[in-house]
C-alpha positions as CSV (number, residue, x, y, z in Angstrom):
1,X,103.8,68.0,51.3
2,X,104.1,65.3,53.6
3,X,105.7,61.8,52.1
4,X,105.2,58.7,53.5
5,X,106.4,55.2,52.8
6,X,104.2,51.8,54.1
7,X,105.5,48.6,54.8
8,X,102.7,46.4,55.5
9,X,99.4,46.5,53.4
10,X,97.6,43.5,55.3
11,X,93.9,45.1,56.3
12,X,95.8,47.6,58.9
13,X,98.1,49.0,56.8
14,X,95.7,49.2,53.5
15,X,93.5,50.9,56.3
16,X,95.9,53.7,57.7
17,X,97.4,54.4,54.4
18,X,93.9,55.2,52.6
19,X,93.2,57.4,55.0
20,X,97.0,59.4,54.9
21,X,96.4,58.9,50.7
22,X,93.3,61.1,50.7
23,X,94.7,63.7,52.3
24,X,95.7,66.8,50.3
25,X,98.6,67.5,52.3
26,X,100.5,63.5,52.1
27,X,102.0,62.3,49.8
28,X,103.0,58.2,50.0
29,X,105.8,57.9,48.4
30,X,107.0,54.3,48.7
31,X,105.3,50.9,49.5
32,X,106.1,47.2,50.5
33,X,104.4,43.7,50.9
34,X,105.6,40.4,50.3
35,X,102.9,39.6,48.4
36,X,102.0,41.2,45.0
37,X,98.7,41.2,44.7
38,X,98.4,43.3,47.7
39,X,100.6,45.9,46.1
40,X,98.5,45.9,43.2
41,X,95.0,46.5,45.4
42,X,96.6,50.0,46.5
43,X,99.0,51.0,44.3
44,X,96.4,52.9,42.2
45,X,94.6,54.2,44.3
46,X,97.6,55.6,46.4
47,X,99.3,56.7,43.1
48,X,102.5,55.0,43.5
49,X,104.7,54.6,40.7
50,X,105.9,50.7,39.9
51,X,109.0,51.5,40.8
52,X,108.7,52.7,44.2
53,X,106.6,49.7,44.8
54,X,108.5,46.4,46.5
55,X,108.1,42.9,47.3
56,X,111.4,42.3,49.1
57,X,111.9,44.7,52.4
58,X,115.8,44.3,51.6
59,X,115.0,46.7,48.2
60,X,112.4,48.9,49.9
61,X,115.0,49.7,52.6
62,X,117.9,49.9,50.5
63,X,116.0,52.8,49.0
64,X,117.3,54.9,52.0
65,X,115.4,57.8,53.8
66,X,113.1,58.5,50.7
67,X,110.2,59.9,53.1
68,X,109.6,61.8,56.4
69,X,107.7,58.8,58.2
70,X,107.2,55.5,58.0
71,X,104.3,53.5,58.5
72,X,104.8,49.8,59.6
73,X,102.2,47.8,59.9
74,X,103.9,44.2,59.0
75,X,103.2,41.0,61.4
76,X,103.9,41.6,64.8
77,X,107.3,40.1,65.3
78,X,108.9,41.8,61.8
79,X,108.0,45.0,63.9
80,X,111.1,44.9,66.0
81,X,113.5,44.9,62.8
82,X,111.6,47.0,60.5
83,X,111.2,49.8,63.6
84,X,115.2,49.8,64.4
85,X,115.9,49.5,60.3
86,X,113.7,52.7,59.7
87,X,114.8,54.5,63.0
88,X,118.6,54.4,62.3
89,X,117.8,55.2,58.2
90,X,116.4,58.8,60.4
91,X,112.3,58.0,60.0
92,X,110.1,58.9,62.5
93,X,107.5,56.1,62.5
94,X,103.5,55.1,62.9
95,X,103.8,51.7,64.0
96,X,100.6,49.2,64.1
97,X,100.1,47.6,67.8
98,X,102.0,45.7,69.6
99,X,104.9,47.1,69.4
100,X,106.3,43.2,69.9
101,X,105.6,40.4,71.7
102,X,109.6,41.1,73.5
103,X,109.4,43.5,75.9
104,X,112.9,43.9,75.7
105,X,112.4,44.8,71.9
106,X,109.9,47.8,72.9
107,X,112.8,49.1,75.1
108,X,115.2,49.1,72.7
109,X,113.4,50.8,69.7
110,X,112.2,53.6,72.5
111,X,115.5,53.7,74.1
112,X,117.3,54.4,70.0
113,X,114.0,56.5,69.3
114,X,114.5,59.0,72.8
115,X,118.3,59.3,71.8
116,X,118.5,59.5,68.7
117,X,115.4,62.5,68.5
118,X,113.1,59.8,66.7
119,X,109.4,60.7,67.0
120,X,107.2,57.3,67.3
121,X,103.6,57.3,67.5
122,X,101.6,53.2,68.1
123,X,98.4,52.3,66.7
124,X,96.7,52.7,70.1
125,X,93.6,54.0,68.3
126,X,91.0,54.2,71.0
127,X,92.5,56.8,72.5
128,X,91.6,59.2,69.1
129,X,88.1,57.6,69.4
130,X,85.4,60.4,70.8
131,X,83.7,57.8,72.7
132,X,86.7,56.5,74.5
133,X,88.2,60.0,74.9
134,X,84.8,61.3,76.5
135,X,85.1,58.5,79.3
136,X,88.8,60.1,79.7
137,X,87.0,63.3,79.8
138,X,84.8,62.7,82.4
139,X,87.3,60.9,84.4
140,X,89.8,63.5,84.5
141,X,87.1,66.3,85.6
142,X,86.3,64.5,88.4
143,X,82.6,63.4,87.5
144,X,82.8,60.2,89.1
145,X,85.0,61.0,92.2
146,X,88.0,59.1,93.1
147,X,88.3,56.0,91.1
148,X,88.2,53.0,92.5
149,X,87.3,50.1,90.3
150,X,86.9,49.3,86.5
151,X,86.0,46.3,85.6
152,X,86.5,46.2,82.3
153,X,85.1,43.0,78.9
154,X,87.2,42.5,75.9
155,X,84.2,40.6,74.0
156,X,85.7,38.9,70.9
157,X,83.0,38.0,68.5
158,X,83.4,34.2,67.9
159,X,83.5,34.4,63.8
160,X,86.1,37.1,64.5
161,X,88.1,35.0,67.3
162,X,88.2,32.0,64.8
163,X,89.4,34.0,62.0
164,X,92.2,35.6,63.4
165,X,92.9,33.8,66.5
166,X,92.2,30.2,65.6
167,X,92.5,29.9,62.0
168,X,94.2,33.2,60.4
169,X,97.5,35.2,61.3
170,X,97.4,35.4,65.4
171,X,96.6,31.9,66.0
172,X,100.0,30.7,67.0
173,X,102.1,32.4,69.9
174,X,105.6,31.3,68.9
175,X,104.8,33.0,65.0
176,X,102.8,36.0,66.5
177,X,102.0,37.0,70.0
178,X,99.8,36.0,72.7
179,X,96.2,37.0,72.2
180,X,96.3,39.1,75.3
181,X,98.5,41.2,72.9
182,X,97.5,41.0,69.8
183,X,94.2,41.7,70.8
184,X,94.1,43.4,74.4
185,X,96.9,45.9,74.2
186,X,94.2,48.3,73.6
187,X,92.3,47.7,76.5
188,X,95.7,47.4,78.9
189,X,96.3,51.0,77.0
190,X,92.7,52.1,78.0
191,X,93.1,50.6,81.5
192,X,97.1,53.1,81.9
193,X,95.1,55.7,79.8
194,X,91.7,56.2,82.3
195,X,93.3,55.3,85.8
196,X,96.7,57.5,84.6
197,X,98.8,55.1,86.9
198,X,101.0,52.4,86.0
199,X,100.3,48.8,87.4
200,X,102.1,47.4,90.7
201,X,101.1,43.9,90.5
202,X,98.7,41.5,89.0
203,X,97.2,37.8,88.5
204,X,95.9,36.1,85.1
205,X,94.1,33.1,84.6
206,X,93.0,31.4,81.3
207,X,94.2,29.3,78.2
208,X,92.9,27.1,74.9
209,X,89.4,26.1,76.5
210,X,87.6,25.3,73.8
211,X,89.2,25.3,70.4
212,X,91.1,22.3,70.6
213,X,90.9,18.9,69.3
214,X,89.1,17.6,72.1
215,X,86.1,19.3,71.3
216,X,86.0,18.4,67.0
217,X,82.2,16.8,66.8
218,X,82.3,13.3,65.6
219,X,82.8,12.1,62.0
220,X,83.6,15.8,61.6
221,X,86.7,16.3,58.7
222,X,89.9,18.8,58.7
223,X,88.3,20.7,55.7
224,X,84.8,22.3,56.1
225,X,84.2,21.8,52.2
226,X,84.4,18.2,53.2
227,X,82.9,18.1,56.4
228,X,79.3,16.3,56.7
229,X,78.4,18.9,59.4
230,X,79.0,21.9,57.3
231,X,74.9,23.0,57.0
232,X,75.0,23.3,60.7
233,X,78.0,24.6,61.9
234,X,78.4,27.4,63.3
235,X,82.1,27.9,62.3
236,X,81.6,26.6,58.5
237,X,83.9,28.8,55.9
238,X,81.5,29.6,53.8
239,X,79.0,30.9,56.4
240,X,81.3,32.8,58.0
241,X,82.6,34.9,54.8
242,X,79.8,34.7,52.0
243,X,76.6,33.6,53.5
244,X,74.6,31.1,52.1
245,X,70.8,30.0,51.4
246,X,68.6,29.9,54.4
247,X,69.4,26.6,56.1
248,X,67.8,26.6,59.5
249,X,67.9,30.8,59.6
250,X,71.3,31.1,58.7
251,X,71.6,32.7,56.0
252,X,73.5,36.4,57.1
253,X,77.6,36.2,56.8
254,X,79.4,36.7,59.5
255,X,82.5,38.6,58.8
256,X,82.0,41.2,55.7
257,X,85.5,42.1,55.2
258,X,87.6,38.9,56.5
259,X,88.2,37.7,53.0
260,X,91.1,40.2,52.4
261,X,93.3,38.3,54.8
262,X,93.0,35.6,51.9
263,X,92.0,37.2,48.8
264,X,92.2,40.7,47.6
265,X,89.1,40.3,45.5
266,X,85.2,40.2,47.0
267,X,84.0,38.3,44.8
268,X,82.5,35.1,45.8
269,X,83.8,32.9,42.8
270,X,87.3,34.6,43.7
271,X,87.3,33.6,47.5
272,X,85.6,30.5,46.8
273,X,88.3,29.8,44.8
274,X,91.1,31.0,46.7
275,X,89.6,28.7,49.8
276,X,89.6,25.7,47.7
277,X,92.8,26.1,45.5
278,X,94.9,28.6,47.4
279,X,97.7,26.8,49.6
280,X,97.2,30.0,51.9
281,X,93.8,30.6,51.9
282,X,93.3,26.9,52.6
283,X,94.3,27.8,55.9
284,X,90.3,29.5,56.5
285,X,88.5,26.5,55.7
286,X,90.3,24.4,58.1
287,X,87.7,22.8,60.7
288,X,88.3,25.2,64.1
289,X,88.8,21.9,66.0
290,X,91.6,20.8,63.9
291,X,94.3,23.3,63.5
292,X,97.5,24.7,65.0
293,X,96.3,27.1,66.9
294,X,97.6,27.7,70.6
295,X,96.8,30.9,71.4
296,X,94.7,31.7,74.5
297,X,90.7,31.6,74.2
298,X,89.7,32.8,77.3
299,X,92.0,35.2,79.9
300,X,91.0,36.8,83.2
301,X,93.6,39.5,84.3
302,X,93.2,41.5,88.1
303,X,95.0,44.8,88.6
304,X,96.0,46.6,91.3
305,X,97.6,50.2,90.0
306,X,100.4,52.5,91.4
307,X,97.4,54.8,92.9
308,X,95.8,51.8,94.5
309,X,92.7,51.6,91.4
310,X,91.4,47.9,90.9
311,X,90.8,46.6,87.9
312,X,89.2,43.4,86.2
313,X,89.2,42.6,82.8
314,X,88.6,39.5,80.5
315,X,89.1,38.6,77.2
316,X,86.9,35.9,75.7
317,X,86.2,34.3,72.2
318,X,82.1,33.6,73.2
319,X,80.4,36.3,72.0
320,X,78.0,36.7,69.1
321,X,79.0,40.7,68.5
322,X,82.5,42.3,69.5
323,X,82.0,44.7,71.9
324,X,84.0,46.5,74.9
325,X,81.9,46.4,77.8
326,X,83.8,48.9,80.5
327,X,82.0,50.0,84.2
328,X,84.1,52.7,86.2
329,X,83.2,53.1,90.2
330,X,84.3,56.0,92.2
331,X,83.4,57.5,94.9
332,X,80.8,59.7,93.4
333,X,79.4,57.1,90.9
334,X,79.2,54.6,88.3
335,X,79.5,55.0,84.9
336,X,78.7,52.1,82.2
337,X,80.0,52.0,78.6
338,X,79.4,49.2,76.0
339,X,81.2,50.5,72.9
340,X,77.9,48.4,70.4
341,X,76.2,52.1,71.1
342,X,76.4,55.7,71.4
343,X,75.9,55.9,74.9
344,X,77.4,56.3,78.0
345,X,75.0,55.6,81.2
346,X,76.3,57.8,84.3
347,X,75.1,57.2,87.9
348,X,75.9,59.2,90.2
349,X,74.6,58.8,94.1
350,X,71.6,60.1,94.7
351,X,70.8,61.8,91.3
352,X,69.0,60.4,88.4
353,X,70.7,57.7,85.6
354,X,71.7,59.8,82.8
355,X,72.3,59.1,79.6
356,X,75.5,60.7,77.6
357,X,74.9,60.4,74.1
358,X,79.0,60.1,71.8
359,X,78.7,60.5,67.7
360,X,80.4,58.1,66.7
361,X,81.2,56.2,64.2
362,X,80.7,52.5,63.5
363,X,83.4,50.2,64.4
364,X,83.5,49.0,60.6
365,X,84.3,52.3,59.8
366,X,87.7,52.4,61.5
367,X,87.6,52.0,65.3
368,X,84.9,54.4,65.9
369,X,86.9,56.8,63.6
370,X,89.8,56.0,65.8
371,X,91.9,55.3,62.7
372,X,91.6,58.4,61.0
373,X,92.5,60.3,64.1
374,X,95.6,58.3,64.5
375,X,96.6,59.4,60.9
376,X,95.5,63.2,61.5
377,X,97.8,62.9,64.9
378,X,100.4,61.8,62.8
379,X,100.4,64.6,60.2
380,X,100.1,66.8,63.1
381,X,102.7,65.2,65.1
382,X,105.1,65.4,61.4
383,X,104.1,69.0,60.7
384,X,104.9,70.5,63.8
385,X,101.4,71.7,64.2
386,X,100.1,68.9,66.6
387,X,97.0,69.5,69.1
388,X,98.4,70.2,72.7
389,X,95.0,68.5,74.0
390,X,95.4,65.3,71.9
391,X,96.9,63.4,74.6
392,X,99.5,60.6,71.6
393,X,100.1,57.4,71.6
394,X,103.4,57.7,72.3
395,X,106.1,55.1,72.3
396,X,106.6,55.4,75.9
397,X,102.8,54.8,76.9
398,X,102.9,51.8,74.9
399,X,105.6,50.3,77.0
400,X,103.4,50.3,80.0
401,X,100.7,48.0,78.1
402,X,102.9,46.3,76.7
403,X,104.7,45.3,80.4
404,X,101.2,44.7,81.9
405,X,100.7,42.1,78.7
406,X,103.7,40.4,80.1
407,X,103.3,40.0,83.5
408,X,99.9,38.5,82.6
409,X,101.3,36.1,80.4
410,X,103.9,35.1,82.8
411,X,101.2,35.2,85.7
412,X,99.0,32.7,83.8
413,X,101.3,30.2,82.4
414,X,102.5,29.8,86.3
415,X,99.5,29.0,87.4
416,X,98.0,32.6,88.2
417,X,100.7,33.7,90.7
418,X,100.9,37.4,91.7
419,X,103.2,39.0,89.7
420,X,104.9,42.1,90.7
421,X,105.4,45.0,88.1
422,X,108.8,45.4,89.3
423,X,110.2,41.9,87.5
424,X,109.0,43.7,84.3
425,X,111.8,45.7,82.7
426,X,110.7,49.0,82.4
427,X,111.9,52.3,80.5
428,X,116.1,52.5,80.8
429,X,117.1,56.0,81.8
């Protein structure tokens, strides 16, 4: 039986370690959040005993090596500690992406995991996805020729953008991590993943265009319960997270399963609640033009790879559905994927369009089932019985993304100068 302690049970961690708990062959063994209600949503259901459950990370790690992996999916800057705490207790780790916003962190904790034996797998789901592993598929059989260009849309719903980004847990840089990270390390993963080459040098544009103070509508308060425009906005709390009667067709809530950053409970009297009496969960019904949010809004990065691939990408908040919108061109073809579907569209020169046709499943369900095969890597990775085909997440491949994310960052804050990979700190030998 595998055991497994979790440190972390934000909507990640609760995610990943439902999915290890209904295994027959894992056993979680240990569990930590700072906040107890948390504890109490999973403890049941995971069949933890009281006493292996912890609201101070000083107790759960005092505990010693009490399991053969950890899973840490904390906020992205207690990665860092909680990575080199578990590593030198001798834990081979799952860690939720990024890695952390210091690149000179993600060095270190590969650096003590390569030496000291540690095995360390990152939340880079997309690559366990079947759609996203059939365009690495075709890519690698040659389908579309030599690659030349992908040009490549992180589409951030904007009821999703505000809740994480402008209201909730990501919205501040100096707390978290730029968006570019926090949201985009999966594409800059995707983007190493399908070209297989590390970047040489790049340019970013972009910033806080439009969820600022400058644009809060007139008369409009700090609080949407207060707010005289709250029947009309599109950003309102209560539309976003509970719906509400038909006023001027919009009725349909936004995000279904948002509420647990605030409130363990569904219920509408117990989120209603929790917005309006909760010094926390105040923090969601806060008008969108009136908070302390800094992160990025909108972000244009251009590549050029070690192999001489181009690539485009942007990262927006303007979008009524998230989506990833990706076109490859090589020298044989084109081939278009939006990630709202099934399909992939491939057209090659001088052939007809066809259409490629992925199972997948929803993106509600877990990253197009990304998640669970993230978890069944990292039983196989734990048991010794790993696929050879899998292609991991490893530690080491995250690095790359997570150098790309800062020569973007420092790319755009200097006004979109060309940045050369080789100012990035890499891997130390």
């Amino acid at each position: 039986m595998l055991k497994i302690a979790v440190i972390g049970l934000g909507s990640r961690g609760k995610n990943y370690g439902t999915h290890l708990a209904k295994r027959g062959d894992v056993e979680i063994v240990a569990i930590c959040d700072k906040y107890q209600s948390k504890i109490d949503n999973v403890k049941t259901l995971w069949k933890v005993p009281d006493k292996m459950c912890f609201t101070d990370e000083k107790d759960f790690f005092a505990l010693g090596k009490v399991a053969d992996c950890m899973l840490i999916a904390t906020q992205d800057r207690d990665h860092y500690a909680h990575a080199m705490k578990a590593l030198e207790l001798g834990y081979d780790l799952l860690v939720e992406k990024p890695l952390s916003p210091n690149i000179e962190e993600c060095l270190d904790i590969e650096e003590y995991a390569r030496k000291h034996g540690r095995k360390v797998l990152v939340c880079h789901v997309l690559r366990y996805a079947s759609y996203y592993r059939k365009i690495k598929e075709m890519i690698d059989a040659g389908v579309l020729g030599e690659i030349q260009l992908i040009k490549h849309d992180e589409n951030v719903s904007y009821w999703h953008f505000c809740h994480s980004y402008v209201r909730g847990n990501w919205r501040r840089e100096d707390e978290t991590s730029p968006m570019l990270l926090a949201k985009c390390c999966h594409d800059m993963d995707l983007m190493y993943w399908f070209t297989g080459s590390k970047c040489k040098s790049l340019n970013s544009y972009g910033g806080l265009t439009y969820f600022n103070k400058e644009h809060k509508p007139e008369n409009a308060a700090d609080n949407c319960f207060d707010c005289p425009h709250r029947n009309t906005c599109n950003f309102e709390v209560e539309h976003q997270y509970l719906g509400r009667k038909k006023i001027i067709g919009r009725g349909k809530k936004k995000f279904l399963w948002g509420t647990y950053a605030f409130c363990t409970s569904s219920k509408k009297k117990d989120v209603l609640n929790a917005l309006k009496t909760d010094d926390r969960a105040k923090l969601w019904a806060r008008c969108v033009f009136a908070c302390d949010n800094d992160v990025a809004d909108c972000q244009t990065v251009n590549m050029e790879m070690e192999n001489g691939v181009k690539i485009m990408m942007t990262a927006n908040a303007f979008n009524e559905q998230d989506h990833r919108h990706t076109e490859i061109r090589g020298s044989k073809g084109i081939l278009i994927a939006d990630d709202r579907g099934s399909v992939i569209t491939l057209k090659l020169f001088g052939k007809k369009t066809k259409k490629i046709v992925v199972n997948i499943i929803p993106v509600i369900k877990g990253h197009f089932g990304g998640d669970e095969g993230v978890v069944k890597a990292t039983v196989g990775m734990m048991k010794g019985d790993s696929d050879p085909n899998m292609q991991y997440s490893w530690i080491a491949d995250t690095v790359e993304s997570h150098r790309i994310v800062t020569a973007a960052e420092i790319s755009r804050r200097e006004g979109g100068r060309t940045v050369e990979m080789s100012e990035i700190p890499d891997i130390r030998e």
